[in-house]
N, C-alpha and C positions, 0 to 999 in steps of 0.2 A: 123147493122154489125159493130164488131169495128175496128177501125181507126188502130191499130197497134197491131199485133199478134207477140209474139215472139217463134219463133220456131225452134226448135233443132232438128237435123235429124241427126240419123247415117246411112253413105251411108252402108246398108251390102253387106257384099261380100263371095261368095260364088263359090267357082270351077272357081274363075279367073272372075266372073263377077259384076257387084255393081248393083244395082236395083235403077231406076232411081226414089225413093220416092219425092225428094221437089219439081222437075215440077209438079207431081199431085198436090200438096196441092198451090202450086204459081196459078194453073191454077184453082183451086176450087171456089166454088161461094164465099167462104169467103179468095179472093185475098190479103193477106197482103199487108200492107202498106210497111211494113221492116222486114226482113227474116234474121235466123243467122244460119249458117248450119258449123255444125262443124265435121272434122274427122280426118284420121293419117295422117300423113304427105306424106307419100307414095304414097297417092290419087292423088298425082299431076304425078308422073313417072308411074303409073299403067297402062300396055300394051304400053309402048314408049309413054304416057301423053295423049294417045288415047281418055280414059277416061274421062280426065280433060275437053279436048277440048269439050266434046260433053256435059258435064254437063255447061260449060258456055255458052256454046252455046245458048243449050235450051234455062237458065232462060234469055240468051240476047230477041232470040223469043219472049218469055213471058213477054214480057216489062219492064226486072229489071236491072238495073246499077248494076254490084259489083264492092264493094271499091276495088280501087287495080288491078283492073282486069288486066290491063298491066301490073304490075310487078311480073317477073315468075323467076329473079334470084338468088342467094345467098343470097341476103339480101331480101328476099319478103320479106312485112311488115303482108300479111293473114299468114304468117307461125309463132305462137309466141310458145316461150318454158316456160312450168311452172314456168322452173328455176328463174324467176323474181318475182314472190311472193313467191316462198318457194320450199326447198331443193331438188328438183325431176328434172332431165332430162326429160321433157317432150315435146314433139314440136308436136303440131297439127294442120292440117289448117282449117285456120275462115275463111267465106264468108261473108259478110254483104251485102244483098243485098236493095233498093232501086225501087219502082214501076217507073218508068220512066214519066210515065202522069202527077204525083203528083209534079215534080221536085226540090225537097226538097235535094239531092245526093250533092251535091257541096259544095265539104269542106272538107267533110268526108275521113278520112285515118286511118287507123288502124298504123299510123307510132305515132301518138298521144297517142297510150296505155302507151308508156312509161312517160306519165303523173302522171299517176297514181301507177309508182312502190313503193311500201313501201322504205322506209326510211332508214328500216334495217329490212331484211329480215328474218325469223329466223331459229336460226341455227340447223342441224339435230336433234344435241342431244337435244335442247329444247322441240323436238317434240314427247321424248321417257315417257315411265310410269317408274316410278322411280323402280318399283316390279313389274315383271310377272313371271305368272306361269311359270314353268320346262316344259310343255309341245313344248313352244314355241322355246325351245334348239333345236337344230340338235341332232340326233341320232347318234352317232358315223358308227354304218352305213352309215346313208344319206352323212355325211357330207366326210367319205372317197371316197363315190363315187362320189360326186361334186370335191374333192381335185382333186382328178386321173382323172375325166373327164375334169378339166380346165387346167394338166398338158399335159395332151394328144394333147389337140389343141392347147398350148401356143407353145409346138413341132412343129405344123406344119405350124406355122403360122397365127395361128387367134385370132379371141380376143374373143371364146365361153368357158364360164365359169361362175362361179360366179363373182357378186357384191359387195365386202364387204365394207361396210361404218364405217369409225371409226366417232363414236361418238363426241370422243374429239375436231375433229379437227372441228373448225366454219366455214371454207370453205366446208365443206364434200357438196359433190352434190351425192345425190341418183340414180339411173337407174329409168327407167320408169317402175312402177306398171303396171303390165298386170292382166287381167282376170283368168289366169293359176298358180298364184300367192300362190293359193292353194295347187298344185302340190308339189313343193319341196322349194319353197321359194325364188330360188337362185339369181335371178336376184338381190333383196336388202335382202342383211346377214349384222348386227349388230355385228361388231368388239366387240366381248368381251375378247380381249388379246393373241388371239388364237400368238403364235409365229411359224412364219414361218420356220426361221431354225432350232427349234428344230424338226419342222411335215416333213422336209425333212429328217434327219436322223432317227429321232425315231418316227412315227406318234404315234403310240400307246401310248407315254408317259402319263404315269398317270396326273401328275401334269399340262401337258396342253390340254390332253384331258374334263378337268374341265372348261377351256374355250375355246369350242367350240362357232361358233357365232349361232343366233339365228335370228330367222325370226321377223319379223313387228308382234303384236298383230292387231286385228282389230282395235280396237280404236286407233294408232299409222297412220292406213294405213286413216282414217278418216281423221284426221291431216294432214299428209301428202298432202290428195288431199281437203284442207282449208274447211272440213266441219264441223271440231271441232276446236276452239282457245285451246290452253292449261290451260289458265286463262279464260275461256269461259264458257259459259253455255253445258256439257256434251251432245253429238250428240246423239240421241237416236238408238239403232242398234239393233234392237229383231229379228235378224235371226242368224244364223251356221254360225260358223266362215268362212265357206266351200262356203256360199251366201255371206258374206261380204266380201271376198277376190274379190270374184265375181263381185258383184257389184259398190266395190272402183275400181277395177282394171278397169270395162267400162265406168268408170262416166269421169268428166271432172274436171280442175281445180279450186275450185269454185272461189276465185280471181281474176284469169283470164277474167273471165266472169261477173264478178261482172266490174273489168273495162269496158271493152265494152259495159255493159248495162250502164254506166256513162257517156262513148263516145257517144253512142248515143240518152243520153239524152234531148237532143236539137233537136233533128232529131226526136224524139217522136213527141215532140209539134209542130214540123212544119208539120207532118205528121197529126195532130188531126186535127188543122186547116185550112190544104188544103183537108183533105176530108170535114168536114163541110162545107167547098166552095163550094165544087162540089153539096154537097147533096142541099144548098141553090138555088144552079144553076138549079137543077133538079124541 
């Protein structure tokens, strides 16, 4: 059996309910040593934290320490956001859990990821293809009904609308890539010049109906969630744009994760060799 299983779970949810999949696999003949279960941030308020409570609960039952387990306020350290390896508002919560019998858990805090933030993060526009097809433009259609639908709510108070990231700027931070991404794009629109106070007077304007913004290519949205470096070896993507929307939108950040599997690199080997203990013991 091995000594340290790394496994990623997404809790699904369905008509208001989450399906309790990691106690199964925690409770399985092949018990991990150290578990990383990751989801939306929300997961923690889901039915007044109802949720939450009962999924800590369990893996407590099941003999597993999570890093952090006490800290549930503003600054939790399991809640991290993309935004620290690369341009995307993204914030999901990590659990790292720990078998209890093995007690190797001591030490360990996800407040340490920011050990590992790059240096200098990079910035949106790095992350764009210098030429994309026309396809990936807004329709002057689309893009009047996004206009009119984010003037309608700015009206009443909200903040439902489009994204638009300018490029130029190296601070630009992106919205969070979802799975629906497909749909109309809107959450991340690519500033190509569009000017606002001519589209309030004249929307139709010729001259700036030419810059309309434009949605993410797939391979952009790759990027974005660090499965392709720019200067990197090309991520390979042999499905519809329609599937890779899809599939970037429910993946995770890969940096992100690339940290924490660094964090708990130490916690590997101590895990190897307290179950060899055990099995010697046996």
């Amino acid at each position: 059996m091995p000594a340290f299983e790394w496994v990623h779970v997404q809790l699904h949810q369905q008509k208001g309910m989450i399906s309790l999949s990691p106690p199964t696999i925690c409770n399985s003949a092949k018990k991990p040593a150290i578990f990383v279960l990751e989801n939306v941030k929300n997961l923690k308020s889901h039915d007044k934290g109802k949720t939450f409570k009962v999924i800590m609960d369990t893996l407590d039952e099941l003999g597993y320490e999570v890093a952090d387990a006490a800290e549930m306020g503003k600054n939790d350290p399991k809640v991290i956001d993309g935004k620290h390896f690369l341009p995307q508002h993204r914030e999901r919560i990590v659990l790292v859990g720990f078998r209890r019998d093995l007690n190797i858990h001591q030490g360990f805090t996800l407040r340490d990821i920011s050990r590992f933030y790059p240096e200098q993060r990079p910035s949106f526009g790095e992350l764009l293809e210098p030429v994309v097809d026309s396809k990936y433009i807004l329709t002057p259609k689309l893009w009047e009904y996004l206009y009119n639908y984010a003037k309608k709510h700015a009206a009443k108070g909200n903040g439902f609308g489009f994204g638009l990231v300018n490029p130029e700027n190296k601070e630009s931070i992106a919205r969070t890539l979802s799975a629906r991404y497909h749909k109309d794009g809107s959450e991340i629109l690519i500033d190509r010049g569009w000017d606002m106070a001519t589209g309030e007077t004249d929307f139709a304007n010729e001259e700036n109906q030419a810059h309309r913004p434009r949605r993410l290519t797939p391979r952009e949205c790759a990027r974005l969630m660090g499965f392709e470096k720019v200067d990197g070896r090309p991520f390979r993507i042999p499905v519809s744009d329609t599937q890779s929307y899809r599939q970037f939108g429910n993946s995770v950040v890969v940096p992100v994760f690339e940290a924490v599997a660094k964090l708990l690199e130490p916690y590997i080997l101590k895990a190897v060799n307290a179950d060899s203990c055990k099995v010697e013991r046996i």
